[in-house]
VEXVO-421513 format. One record per residue (C-alpha): residue number from 0; residue in one letter; x, y, z. Coordinates in nm, 3 decimals. Example, Ala and Ser with C-alpha at 12.3 -4.5 7.8 and 13.67 -1.06 7.14 Angstrom:
<rs>
<r 0 A <1.230 -0.450 0.780>> <r 1 S <1.367 -0.106 0.714>> 
</rs>
This chain:
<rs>
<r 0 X <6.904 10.332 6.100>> <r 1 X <6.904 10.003 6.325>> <r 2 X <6.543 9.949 6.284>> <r 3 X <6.670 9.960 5.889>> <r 4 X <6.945 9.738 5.933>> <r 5 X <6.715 9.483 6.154>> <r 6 X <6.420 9.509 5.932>> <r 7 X <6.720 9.381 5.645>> <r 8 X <6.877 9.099 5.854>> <r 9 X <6.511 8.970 5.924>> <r 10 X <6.451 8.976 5.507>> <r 11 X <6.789 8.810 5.435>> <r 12 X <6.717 8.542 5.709>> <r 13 X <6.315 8.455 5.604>> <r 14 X <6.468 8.451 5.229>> <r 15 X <6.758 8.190 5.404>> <r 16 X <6.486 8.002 5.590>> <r 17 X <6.270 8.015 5.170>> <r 18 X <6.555 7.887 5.010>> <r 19 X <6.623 7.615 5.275>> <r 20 X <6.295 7.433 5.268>> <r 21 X <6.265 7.498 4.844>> <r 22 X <6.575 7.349 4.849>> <r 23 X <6.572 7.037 5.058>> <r 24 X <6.238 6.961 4.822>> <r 25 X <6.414 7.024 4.496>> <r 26 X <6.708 6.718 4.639>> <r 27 X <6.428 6.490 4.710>> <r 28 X <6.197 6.521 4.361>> <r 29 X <6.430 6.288 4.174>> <r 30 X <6.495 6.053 4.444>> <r 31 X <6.133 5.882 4.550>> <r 32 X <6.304 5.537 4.319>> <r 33 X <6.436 5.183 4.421>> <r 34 X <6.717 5.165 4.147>> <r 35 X <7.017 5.117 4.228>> <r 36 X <7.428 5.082 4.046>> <r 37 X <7.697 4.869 4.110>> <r 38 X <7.812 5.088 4.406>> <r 39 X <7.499 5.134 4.583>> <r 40 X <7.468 4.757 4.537>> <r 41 X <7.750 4.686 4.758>> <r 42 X <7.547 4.902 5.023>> <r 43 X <7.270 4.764 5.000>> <r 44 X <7.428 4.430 5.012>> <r 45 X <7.659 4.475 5.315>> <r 46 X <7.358 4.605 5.512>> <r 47 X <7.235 4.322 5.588>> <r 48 X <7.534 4.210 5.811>> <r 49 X <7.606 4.279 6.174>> <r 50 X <7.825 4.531 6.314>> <r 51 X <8.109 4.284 6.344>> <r 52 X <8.095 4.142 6.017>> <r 53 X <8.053 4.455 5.813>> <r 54 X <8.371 4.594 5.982>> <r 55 X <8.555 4.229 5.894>> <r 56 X <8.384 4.262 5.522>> <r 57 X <8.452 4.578 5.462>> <r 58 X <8.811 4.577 5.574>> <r 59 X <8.869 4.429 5.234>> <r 60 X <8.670 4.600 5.074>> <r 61 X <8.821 5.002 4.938>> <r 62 X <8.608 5.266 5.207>> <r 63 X <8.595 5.225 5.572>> <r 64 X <8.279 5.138 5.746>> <r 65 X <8.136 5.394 5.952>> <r 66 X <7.873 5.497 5.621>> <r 67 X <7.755 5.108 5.573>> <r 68 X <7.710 5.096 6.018>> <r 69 X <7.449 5.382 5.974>> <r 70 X <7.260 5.186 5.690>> <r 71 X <7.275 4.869 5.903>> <r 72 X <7.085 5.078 6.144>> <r 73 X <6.808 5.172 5.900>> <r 74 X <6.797 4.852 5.800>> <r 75 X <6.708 4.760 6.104>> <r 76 X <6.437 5.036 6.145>> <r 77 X <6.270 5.044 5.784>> <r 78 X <6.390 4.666 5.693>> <r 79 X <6.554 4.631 5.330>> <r 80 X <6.420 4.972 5.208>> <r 81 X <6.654 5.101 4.930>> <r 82 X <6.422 5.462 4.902>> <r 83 X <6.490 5.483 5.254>> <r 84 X <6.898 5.441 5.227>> <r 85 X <6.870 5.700 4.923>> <r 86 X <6.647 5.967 5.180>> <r 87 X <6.921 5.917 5.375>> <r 88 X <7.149 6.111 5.196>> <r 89 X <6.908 6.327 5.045>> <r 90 X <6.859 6.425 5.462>> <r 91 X <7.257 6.418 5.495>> <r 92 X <7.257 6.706 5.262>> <r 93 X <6.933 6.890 5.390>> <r 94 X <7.151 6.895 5.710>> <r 95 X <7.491 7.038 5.523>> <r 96 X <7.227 7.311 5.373>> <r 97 X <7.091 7.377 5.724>> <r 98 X <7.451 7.459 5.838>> <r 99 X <7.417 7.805 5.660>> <r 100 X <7.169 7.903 5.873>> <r 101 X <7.296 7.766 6.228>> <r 102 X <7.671 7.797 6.182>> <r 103 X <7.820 7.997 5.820>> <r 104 X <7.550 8.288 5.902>> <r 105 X <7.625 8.296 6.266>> <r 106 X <7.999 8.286 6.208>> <r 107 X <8.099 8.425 5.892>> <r 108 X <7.748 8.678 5.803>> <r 109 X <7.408 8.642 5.655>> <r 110 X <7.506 8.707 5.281>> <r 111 X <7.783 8.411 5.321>> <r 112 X <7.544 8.160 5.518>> <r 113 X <7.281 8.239 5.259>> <r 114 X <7.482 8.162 4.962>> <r 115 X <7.685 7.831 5.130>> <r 116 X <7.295 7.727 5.196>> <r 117 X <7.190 7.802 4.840>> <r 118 X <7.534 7.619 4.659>> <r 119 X <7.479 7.350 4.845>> <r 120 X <7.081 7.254 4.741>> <r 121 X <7.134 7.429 4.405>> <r 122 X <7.489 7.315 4.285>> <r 123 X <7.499 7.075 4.006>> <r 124 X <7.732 6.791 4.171>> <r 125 X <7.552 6.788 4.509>> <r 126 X <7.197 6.747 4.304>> <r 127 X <7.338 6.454 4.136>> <r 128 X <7.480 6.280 4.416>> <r 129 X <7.177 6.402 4.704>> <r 130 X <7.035 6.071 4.696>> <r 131 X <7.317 5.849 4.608>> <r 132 X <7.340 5.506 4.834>> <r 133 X <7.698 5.548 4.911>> <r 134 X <7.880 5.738 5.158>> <r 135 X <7.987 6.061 4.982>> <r 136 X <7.718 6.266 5.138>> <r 137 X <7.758 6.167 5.529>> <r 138 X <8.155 6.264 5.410>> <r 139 X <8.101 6.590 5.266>> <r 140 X <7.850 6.706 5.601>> <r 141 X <8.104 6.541 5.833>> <r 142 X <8.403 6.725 5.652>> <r 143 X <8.242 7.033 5.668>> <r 144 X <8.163 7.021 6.028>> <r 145 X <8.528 6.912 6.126>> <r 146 X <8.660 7.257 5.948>> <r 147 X <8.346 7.461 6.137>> <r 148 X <8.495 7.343 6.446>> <r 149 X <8.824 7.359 6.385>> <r 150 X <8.761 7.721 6.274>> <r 151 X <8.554 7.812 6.576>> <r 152 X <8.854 7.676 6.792>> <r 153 X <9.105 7.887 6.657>> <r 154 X <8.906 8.177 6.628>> <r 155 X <8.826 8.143 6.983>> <r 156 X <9.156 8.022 7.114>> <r 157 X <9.162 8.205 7.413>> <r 158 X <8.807 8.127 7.563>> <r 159 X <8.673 7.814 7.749>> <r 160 X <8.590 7.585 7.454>> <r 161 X <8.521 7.230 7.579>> <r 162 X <8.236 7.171 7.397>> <r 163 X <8.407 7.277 7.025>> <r 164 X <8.638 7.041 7.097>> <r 165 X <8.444 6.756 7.152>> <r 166 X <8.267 6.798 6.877>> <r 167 X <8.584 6.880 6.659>> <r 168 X <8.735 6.513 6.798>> <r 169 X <8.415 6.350 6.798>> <r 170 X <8.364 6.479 6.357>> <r 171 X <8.681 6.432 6.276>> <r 172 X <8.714 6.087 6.410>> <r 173 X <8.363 5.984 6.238>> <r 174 X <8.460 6.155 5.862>> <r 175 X <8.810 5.959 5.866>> <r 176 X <8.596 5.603 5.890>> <r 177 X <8.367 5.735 5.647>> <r 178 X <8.605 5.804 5.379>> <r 179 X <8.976 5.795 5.305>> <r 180 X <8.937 6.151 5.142>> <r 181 X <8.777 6.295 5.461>> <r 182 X <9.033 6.064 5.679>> <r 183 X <9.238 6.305 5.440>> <r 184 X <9.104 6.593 5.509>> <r 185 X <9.100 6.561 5.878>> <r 186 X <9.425 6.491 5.899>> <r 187 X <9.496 6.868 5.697>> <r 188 X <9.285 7.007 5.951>> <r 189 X <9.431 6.858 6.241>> <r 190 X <9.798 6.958 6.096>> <r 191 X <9.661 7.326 6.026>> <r 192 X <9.550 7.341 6.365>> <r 193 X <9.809 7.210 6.582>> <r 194 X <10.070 7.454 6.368>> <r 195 X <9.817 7.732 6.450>> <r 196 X <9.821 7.626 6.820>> <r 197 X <10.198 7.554 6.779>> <r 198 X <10.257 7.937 6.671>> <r 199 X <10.050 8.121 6.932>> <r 200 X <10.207 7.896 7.192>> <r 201 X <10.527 7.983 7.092>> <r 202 X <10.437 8.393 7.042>> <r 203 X <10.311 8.381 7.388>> <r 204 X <10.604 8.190 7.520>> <r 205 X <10.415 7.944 7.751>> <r 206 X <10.231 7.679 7.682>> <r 207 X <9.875 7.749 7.615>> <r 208 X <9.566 7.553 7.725>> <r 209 X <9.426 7.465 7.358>> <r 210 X <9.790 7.255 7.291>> <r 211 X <9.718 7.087 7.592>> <r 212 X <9.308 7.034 7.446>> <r 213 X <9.469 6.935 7.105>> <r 214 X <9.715 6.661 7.234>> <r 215 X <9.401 6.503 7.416>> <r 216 X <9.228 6.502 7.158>> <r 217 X <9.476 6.366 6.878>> <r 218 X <9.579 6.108 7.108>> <r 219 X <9.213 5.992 7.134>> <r 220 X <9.153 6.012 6.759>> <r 221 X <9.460 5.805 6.709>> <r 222 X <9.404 5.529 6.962>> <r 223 X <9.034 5.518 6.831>> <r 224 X <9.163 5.477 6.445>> <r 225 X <9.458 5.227 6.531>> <r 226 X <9.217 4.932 6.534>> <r 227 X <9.146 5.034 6.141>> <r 228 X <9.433 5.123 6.017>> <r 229 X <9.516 4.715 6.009>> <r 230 X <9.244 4.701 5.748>> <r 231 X <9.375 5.020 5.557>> <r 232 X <9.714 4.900 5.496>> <r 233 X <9.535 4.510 5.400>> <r 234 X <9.292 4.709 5.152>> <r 235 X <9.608 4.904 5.053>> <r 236 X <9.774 4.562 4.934>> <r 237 X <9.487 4.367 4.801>> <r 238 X <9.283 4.634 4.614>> <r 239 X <9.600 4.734 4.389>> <r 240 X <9.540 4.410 4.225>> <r 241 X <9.228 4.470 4.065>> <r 242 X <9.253 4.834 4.109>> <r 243 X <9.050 5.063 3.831>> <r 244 X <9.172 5.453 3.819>> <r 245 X <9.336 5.574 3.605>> <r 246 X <9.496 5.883 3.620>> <r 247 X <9.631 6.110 3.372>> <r 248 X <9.737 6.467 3.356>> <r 249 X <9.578 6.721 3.214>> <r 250 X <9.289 6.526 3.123>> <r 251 X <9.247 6.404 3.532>> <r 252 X <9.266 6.756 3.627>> <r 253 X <9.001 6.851 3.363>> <r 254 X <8.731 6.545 3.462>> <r 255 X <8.791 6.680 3.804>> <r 256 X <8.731 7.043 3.720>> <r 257 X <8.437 6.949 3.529>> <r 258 X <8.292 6.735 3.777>> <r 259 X <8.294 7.051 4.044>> <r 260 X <8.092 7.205 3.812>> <r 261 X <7.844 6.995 3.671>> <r 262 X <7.864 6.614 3.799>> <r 263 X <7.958 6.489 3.447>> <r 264 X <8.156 6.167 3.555>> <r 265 X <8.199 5.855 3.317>> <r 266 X <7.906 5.796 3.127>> <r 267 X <7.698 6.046 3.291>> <r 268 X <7.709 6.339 3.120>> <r 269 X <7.433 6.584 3.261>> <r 270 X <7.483 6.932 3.066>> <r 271 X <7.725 6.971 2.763>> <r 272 X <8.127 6.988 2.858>> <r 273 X <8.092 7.304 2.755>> <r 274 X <7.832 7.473 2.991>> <r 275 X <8.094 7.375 3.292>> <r 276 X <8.369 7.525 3.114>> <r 277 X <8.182 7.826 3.111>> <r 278 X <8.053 7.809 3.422>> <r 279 X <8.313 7.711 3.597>> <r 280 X <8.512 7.928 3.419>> <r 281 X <8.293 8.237 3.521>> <r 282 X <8.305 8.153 3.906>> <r 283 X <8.690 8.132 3.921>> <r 284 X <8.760 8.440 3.743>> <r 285 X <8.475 8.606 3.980>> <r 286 X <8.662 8.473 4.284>> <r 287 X <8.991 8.537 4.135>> <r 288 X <8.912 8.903 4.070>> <r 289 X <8.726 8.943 4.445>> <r 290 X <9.026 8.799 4.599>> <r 291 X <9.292 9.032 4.392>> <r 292 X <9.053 9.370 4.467>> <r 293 X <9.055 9.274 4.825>> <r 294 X <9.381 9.102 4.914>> <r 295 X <9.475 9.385 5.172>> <r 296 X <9.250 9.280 5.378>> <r 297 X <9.463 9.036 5.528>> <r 298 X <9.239 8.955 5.868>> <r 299 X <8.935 8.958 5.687>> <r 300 X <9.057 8.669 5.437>> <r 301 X <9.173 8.451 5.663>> <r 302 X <8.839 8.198 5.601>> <r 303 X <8.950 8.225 5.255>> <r 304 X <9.299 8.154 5.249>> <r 305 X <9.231 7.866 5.506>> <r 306 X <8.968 7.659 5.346>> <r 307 X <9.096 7.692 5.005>> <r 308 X <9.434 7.610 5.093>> <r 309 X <9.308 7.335 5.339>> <r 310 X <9.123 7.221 5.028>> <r 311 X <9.411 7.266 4.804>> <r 312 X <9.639 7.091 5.043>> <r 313 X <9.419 6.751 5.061>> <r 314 X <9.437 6.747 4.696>> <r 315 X <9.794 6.800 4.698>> <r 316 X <9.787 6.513 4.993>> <r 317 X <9.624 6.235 4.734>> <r 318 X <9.862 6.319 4.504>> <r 319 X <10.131 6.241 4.671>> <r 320 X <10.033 5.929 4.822>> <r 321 X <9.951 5.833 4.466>> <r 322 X <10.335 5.851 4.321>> <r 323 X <10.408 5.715 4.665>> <r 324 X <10.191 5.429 4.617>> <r 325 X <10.237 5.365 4.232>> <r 326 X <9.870 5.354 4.261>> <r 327 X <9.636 5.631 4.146>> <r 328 X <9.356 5.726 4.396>> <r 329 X <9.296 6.133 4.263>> <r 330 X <8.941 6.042 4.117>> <r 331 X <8.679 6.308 4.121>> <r 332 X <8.399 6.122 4.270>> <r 333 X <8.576 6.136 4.586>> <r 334 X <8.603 6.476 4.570>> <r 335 X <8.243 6.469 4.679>> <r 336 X <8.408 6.482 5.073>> <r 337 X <8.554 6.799 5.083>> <r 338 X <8.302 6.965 4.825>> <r 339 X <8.158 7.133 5.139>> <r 340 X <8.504 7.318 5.158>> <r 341 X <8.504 7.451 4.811>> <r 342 X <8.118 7.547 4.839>> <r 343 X <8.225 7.774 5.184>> <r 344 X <8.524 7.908 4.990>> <r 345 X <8.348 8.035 4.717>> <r 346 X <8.025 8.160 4.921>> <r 347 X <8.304 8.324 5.142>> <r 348 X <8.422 8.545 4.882>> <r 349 X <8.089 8.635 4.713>> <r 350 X <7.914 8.737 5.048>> <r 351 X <8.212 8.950 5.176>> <r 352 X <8.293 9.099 4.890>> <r 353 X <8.104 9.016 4.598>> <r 354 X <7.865 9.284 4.381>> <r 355 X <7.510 9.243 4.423>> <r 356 X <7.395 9.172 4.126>> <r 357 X <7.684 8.958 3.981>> <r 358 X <7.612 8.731 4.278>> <r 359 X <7.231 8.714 4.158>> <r 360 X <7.333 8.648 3.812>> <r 361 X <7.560 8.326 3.905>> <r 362 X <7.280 8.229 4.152>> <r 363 X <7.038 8.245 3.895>> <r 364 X <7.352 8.076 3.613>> <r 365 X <7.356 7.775 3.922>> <r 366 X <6.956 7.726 3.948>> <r 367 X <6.901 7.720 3.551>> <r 368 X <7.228 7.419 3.514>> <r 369 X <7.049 7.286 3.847>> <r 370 X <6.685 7.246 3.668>> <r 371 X <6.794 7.153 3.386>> <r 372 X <6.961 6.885 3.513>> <r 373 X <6.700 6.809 3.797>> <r 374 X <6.406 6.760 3.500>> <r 375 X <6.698 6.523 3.382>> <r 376 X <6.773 6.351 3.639>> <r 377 X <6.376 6.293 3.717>> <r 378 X <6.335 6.161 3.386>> <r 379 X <6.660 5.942 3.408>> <r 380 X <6.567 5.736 3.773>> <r 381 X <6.208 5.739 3.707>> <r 382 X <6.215 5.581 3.353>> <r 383 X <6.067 5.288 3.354>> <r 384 X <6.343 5.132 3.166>> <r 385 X <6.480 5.062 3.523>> <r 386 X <6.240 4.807 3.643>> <r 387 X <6.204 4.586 3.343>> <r 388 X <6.520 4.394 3.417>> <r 389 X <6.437 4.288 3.811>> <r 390 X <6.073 4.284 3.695>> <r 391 X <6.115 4.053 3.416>> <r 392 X <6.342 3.795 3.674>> <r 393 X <6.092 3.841 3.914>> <r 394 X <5.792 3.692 3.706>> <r 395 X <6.018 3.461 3.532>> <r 396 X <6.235 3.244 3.797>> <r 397 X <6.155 2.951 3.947>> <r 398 X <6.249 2.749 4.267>> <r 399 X <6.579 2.575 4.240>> <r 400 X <6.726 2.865 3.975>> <r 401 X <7.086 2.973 4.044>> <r 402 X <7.211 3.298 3.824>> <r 403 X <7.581 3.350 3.711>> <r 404 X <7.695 3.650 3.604>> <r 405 X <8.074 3.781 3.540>> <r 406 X <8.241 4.128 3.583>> <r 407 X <7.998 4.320 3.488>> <r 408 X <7.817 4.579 3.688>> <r 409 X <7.482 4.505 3.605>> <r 410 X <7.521 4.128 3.768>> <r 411 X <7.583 4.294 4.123>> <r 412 X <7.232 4.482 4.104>> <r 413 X <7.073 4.116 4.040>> <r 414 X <7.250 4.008 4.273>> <r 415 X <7.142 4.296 4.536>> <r 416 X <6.775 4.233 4.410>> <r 417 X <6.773 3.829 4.490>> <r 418 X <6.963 3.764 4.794>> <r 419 X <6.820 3.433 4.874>> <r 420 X <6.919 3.296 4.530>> <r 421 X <7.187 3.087 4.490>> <r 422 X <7.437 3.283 4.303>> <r 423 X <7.788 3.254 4.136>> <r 424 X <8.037 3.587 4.027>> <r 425 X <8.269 3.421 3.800>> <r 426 X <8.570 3.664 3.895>> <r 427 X <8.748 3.609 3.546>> <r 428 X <8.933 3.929 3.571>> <r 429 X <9.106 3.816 3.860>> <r 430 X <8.986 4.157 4.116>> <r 431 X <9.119 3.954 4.421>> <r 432 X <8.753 4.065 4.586>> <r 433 X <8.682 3.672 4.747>> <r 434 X <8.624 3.862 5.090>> <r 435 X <8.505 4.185 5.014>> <r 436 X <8.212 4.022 4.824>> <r 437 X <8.091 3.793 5.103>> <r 438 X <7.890 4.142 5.174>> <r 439 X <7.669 4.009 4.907>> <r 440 X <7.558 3.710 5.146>> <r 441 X <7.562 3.341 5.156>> <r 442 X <7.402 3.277 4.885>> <r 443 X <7.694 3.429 4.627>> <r 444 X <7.990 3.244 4.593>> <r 445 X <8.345 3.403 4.376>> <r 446 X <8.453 3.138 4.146>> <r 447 X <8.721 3.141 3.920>> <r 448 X <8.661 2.879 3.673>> <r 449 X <8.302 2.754 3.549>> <r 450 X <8.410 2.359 3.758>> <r 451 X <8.134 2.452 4.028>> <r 452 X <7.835 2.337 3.720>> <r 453 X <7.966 2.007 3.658>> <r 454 X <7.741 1.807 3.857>> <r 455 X <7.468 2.066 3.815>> <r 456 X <7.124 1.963 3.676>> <r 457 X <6.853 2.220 3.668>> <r 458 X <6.817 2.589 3.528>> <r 459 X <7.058 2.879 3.530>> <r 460 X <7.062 3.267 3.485>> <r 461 X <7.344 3.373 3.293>> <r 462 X <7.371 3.763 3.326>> <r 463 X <7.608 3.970 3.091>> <r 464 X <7.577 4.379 3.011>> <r 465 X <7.554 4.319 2.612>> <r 466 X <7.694 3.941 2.492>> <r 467 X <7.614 3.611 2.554>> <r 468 X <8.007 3.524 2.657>> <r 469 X <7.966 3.352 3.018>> <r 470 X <7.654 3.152 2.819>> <r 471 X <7.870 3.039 2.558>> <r 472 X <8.167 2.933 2.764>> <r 473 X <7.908 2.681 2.977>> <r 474 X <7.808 2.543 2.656>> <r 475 X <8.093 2.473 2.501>> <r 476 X <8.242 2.306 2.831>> <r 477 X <7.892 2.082 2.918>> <r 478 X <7.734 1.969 2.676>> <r 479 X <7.449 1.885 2.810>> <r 480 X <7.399 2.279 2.855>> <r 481 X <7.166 2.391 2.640>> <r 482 X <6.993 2.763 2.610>> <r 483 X <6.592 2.832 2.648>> <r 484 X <6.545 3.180 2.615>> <r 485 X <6.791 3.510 2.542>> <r 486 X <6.645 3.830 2.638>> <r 487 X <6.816 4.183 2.699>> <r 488 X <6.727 4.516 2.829>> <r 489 X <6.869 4.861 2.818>> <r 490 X <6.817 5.062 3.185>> <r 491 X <6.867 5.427 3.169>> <r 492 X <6.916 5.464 3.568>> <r 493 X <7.296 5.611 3.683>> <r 494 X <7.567 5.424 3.470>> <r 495 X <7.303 5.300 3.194>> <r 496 X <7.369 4.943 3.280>> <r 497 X <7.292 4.661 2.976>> <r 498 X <7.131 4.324 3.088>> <r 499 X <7.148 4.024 2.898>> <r 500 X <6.962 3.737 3.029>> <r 501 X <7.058 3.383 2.840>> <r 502 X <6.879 3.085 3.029>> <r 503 X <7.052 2.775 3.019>> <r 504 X <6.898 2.433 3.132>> <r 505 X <7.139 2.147 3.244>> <r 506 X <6.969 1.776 3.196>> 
</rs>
């Protein structure tokens, strides 16, 4: 009967180790591609900077730093290399993926640690955002690891545990100056954990050697975040004037939903709104119904009840701070940092207690969205839509050019794509961005009127996403401003950015 049982384990974990490497290629196959989006613009742009200076930028900028430090450093290594900031994250997520095998399985079973591997390469919204150039992968792995730890603490609370806790402190300090939903979600963690500490301290009656650990290290995390939390509460006051979610109930709630499900955000829609009703709608009643059947089994649950209300509580957190603030920050991209939570919660449930073959069914439900939206998503960053606009500027500028563009993403991706040009955002919306943007360089000044042209003589990009306003304004105010060529392209890459390139000449 052991021989049986080993023969199984050793299937289960070859079939882990199968779905691990299949998995890490099916992330990278639609991520081999140099375009980028107004977001990963900003990355790409604030790379370039030193240490120093992208912790002075970025402090008025909306994310802390820690994310943009790691890209300085590949920089550094592979030079300007956008396929090799997008790897990055596709790597970030290999590694979350890898966790089923070298922590979930060892801690929590084979079945779950197979299935968190599995949701993680093979769930729609961490396909979609594997190779994005922003921080939201380093966050989710980062996350993740701070609840391991925290988990492996208070199951072991009563052993020698140095080393957990180091690397508890040492995650939990990194995810909260990656992201404010992971500074968020360590913060839950922390809270959870202390009160856990609080409670067996005060069950035992004397003071146990963990509270002591935990006080060291929340006094370190604290003393280690202090030095930010001058920038947080400047971002806090300047972003809220140009500030751009909106949020809305049911409808938030729904995108939000949704987005768990598929990675349908703004103008990305990957599979029909329907297909993550349905999906989504199938893997909460199967958890639901799991849960219900086996609710008596109070000690066995406990991973259960503590990530999903951990994840439940950061939600709840956000919220909160929202009506506090007057400003909305619930938006379901940054869900994207605890996502690692609500994939253990729901492989959890399925590989303790789930049937057999209705876990192969939603398996095989999650790998059909997944390809279908992989082919997609292939088709998407590889068309070759996406190069005409850079290509076209490329083969068409000459020395001396300066490009202006407005508030419009597709400007920023010029911008990211020419840094040596001379350059002009006219901020006519007002965002109150003057030093956040000086991550774009030297070379790109924020203007707020169109006064910097009046001595100009020479030639001048004009960028817009589908008019010719910005073009028309400098005509009508110089009159010796007068237009050579109008040109426009449609991209199909990540927010399906418009270009429209007017060239004016100033005599």
């Amino acid at each position: 009967m052991q021989k049986i049982k080993e023969m199984f384990k050793n299937k289960i974990k070859c079939a882990h180790i199968l779905i691990i490497i299949i998995g890490i290629i099916f992330l990278a196959l639609s991520n081999f591609h140099r375009s980028i989006w107004f977001d990963e613009s900003y990355s790409v742009a604030i790379s370039a900077h030193s240490f120093a200076d992208i912790w002075s930028i970025g402090g008025h900028d909306v994310h802390p730093v820690f994310y943009y430090w790691i890209l300085h450093i590949i920089r550094y290594i592979f030079g300007n290399e956008i396929m090799a900031y997008r790897l990055f994250s596709v790597l970030v997520i290999s590694i979350l993926g890898i966790l089923g095998y070298t922590h979930i399985r060892k801690d929590f079973g084979e079945k779950v640690g197979l299935i968190f591997s599995f949701l993680v390469y093979f769930l729609p919204i961490t396909l979609v955002y594997s190779g994005e150039v922003r921080m939201y992968a380093l966050a989710m792995l980062l996350t993740t690891l701070t609840a391991i730890y925290a988990y492996r603490i208070y199951k072991n609370s009563d052993e020698k545990n140095t080393k957990n806790w180091i690397l508890f402190c040492i995650f939990s300090l990194s995810s909260a100056y990656t992201h404010y939903y992971s500074l968020a979600a360590s913060t839950v963690i922390n809270v959870l954990l202390f009160a856990f500490l609080v409670r067996k301290a005060v069950k035992e009656k004397k003071f146990i050697p963990n509270l002591k650990k935990f006080i060291i290290s929340a006094v370190i995390q604290i003393i280690a975040y202090l030095p930010w939390l001058v920038y947080l509460f400047l971002q806090m006051k300047q972003v809220s004037a140009g500030f751009w979610i909106e949020m809305s109930f049911p409808e938030t709630l729904i995108e939000m939903f949704l987005f768990q499900f598929t990675g349908n955000l703004n103008k990305m829609i990957y599979v029909p709104e329907w297909v993550g009703y349905i999906f989504g709608g199938i893997i909460c009643i199967y958890l639901l119904y799991l849960y219900i059947r086996n609710r008596k089994n109070k000690e066995e649950n406990k991973p259960f009840k503590y990530s999903f209300g951990a994840y439940a509580l950061i939600l709840i957190v956000i919220w909160i701070i929202s009506l506090v603030m007057s400003q909305p920050i619930l938006y379901a991209r940054y869900m994207l940092c605890i996502t690692g939570l609500f994939i253990f919660f729901v492989s959890f449930i399925m590989g303790k207690y789930g049937n057999k073959y209705i876990n192969i069914i939603i398996l095989a439900i999650t790998l059909a969205i997944s390809t279908y939206i992989n082919v997609g998503l292939i088709n998407i960053n590889y068309d070759e839509s996406n190069n005409k606009p850079i290509t076209y500027l490329e083969e068409n500028m000459e020395e001396g050019d300066i490009i202006v563009y407005g508030n419009e993403a597709s400007g920023f991706v010029v911008s990211a794509n020419f840094p040596e040009v001379e350059q002009y955002f006219f901020d006519g919306a007002y965002w109150n961005v003057d030093e956040a943007y000086k991550a774009f360089g030297p070379h790109m000044k924020v203007v707020h009127n169109l006064d910097m042209l009046v001595d100009y003589k020479g030639r001048i990009w004009v960028i817009n996403s589908n008019s010719t306003t910005i073009a028309n304004e400098i005509m009508e105010k110089y009159d010796n401003a007068k237009k050579l060529d109008e040109v426009y392209f449609y991209t199909e890459y990540k927010e399906k950015y418009e270009y429209t390139f007017c060239l004016l000449e100033m005599e």
